[in-house]
N, C-alpha and C positions, 0 to 999 in steps of 0.2 A: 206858504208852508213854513213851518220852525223846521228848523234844522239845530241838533246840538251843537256847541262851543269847536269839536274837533273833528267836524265832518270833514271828510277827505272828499275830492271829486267821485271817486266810485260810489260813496256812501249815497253821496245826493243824486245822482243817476240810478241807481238803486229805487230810490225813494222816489222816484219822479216814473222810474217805469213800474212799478207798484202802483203808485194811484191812475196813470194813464190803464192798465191793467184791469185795474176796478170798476171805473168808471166806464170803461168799456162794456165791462161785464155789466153793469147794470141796465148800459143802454140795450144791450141787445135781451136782456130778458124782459125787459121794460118792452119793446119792437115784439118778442115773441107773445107777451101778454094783450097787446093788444091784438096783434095777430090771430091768435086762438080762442079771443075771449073765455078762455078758460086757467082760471085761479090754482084748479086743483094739477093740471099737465105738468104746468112754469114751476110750482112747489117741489112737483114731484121732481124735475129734473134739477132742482137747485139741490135736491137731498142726495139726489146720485152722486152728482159732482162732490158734496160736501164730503159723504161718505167717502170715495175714491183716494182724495185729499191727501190723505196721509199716506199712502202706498205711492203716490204719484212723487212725495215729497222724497221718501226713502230711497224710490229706484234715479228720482235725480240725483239725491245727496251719495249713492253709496255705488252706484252702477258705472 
């Protein structure tokens, strides 16, 4: 990974639980698509989540 000039420890832990996060998430939609062999289920819950998103962000950031 790059990391910029004046990362701090938090910053890269940060960023290290961010792509562990991700990667996560892909595996396990990746495990539900073949699961369900269904394209159109795994879409539709990738659009829930997406949707959610931002409400999810706010009641973290502000709650």
């Amino acid at each position: 990974m790059i990391f910029y000039q004046g990362a701090n420890v938090e910053d890269k832990l940060e960023i290290k639980l961010g792509a562990v996060l991700l990667i996560s998430s892909i595996l396990i939609y990746t495990y539900a698509y073949f699961n369900f062999h269904d394209l159109e289920r795994v879409l539709f819950y990738i659009g829930i989540d997406l949707a959610f998103m931002p409400l999810d962000v706010f009641i973290g950031t502000y709650c």
